[in-house]
Steps between C-alpha positions, in 0.01 A plus 500: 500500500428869588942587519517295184209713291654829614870385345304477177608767235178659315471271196559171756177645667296561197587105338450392892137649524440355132620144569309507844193626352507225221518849223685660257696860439634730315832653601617816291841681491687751277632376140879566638431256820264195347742301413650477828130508687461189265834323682405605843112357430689158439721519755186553760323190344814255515737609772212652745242321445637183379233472202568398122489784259482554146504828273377597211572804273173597300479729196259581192638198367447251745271232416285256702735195489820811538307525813396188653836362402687765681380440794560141555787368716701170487440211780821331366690465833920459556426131513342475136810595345581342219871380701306341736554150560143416551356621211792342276431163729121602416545529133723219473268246629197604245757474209455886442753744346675736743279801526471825665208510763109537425440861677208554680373810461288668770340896581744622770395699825521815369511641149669887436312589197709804317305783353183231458309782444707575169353163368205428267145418622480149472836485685345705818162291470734191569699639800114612607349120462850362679448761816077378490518124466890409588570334199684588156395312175850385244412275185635210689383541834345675792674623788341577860654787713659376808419631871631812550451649145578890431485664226735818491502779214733719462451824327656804444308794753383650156431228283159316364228400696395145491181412304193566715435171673852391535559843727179423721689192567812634646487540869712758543758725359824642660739790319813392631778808523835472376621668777373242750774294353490145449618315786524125395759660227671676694539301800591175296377127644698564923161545653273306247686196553446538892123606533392302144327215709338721748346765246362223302351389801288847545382466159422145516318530887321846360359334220366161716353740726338665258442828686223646214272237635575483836205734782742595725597768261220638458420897410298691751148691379644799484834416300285317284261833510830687379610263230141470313497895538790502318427256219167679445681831531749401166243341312321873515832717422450677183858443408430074532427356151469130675689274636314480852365136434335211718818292477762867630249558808544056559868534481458894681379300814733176440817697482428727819414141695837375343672802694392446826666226604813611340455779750452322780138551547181320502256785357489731171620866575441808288864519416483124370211653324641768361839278395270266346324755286824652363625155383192382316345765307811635359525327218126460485399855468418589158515927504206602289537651181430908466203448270344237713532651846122496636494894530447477106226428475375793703636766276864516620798694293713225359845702536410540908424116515842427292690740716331349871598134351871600397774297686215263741652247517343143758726587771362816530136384486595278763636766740200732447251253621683422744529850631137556505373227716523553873715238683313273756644506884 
């Protein structure tokens, strides 16, 4: 499994770590290279890792049933075509006009929502009760999520932020460069069709495993030591707004057990750690707003706050933390 995991481009990882997790992500690009991110995204769910997938394209204007509509697939299968002898023998022997097919509709494996957080309220507040409970709600029906279920948004690097408790629900984020190419594109279906079978298999035997649960990979005191260090240290930077929750610090330690095995190992190390932390607060972190940065209240010059805050941005949050806790042996 190990040769195969290493093969995996940086966007096959992230979905990988998602689907064997049982959790969602957001995956972010540049405006000039979504539309091809979105192609290789679909390419990774259907050629690599052999799993239905369905995409939807949100904007102001969607609507709930825009929305739950779009992201239903057909079950209608080669043999329910409307040529086929057996359904013509079928309809023929209830005395029934020559018809096309009822479809079955169904949620597929994995759903590429487009710029979801362009879309109203109500429409993120349905994604958000799909991701908690695993169901979606039409006026004709309900419709359970299948085993494995990802959710994948895909937003520009710049763009909205997802309402509040939608984003605490994402398990991790990616920015995926241009530059890094996109190799299921470029390299066409010569080695997909060959290793299809077997890289299904990794996701399929990663996810019955279920290595977030399993105590062989556990996290020794003192990496554990290091990562609550950490988490306490953000929560306290003066530049953090929120976004250090009880649900980021679950999927914090969840993601860096997720890694181990991927790795080869049976423990949590302080790189893991430190991965970990870059992938899940960065679209968490909310940077705090001049006015309301804590010094404030202590008498501080506004235009000095302003110009300390200017150009902050997660990422950088993220490294500075990082930098100032000592690395365990």
């Amino acid at each position: 499994m190990l040769s195969k995991v290493q093969d995996l481009t940086d966007v096959e990882l992230a979905l990988l770590l998602c689907l064997v997790a049982n959790q969602h992500c957001i995956i972010e690009t540049t405006e000039e290279a979504l539309d091809k991110l979105e192609d290789e995204i679909q390419l990774i769910a259907s050629n690599v890792f052999g799993l239905s997938v369905a995409v939807v394209q949100c904007s102001r204007n969607t609507t709930l049933e825009d929305f739950s509509s779009s992201i239903l697939i057909s079950d209608q299968t080669p043999e329910d075509d409307v040529s086929s002898p057996s359904v013509n023998r079928k309809s023929s022997s209830f005395g029934l006009e020559r018809s096309s097919p009822q479809k079955e509709s169904r949620l597929p494996n994995v759903i590429i929502a487009r710029h979801l957080s362009l879309a109203v309220h109500q429409v993120q507040i349905q994604a958000l009760e799909l991701l908690r409970t695993g169901r979606i709600f039409t006026h004709t029906a309900v419709y359970s999520a299948p085993k494995p279920f990802l959710l994948v948004v895909l937003n520009l690097a710049s763009g909205t932020p997802l309402v509040k408790h939608l984003n605490d629900h994402i398990f991790l984020s990616h920015y995926h460069d241009p530059e890094d190419g996109f190799a299921n594109i470029e390299e066409g279906s010569e080695w997909i069709e060959d290793d299809r079978a077997s890289l299904s298999s990794v996701v399929h035997r990663s996810i019955a495993r279920d290595y977030n649960r399993d105590p062989l990979f556990g996290i020794e005191v003192r990496t554990l030591n290091y990562s609550v260090i950490g988490v306490v240290l953000a929560l306290r930077h003066r530049a953090v707004a929120s976004g250090i929750t009880p649900l980021a610090t679950k999927h914090f330690e969840l993601l860096a057990r997720s890694l181990a095995p991927l790795h080869d190992l049976d423990f949590v190390t302080p790189s893991l750690v430190q991965l970990a932390a870059r992938k899940v607060y960065r679209h968490r972190i909310v940077i705090v707003a001049p006015e309301d940065e804590r010094s404030m209240q202590y008498g501080s010059n506004l235009a000095a706050i302003s110009e300390l805050l200017e150009g902050i941005v997660p990422d950088m949050v993220i490294e500075e933390v990082l930098e100032s806790i000592e690395v365990p042996l």
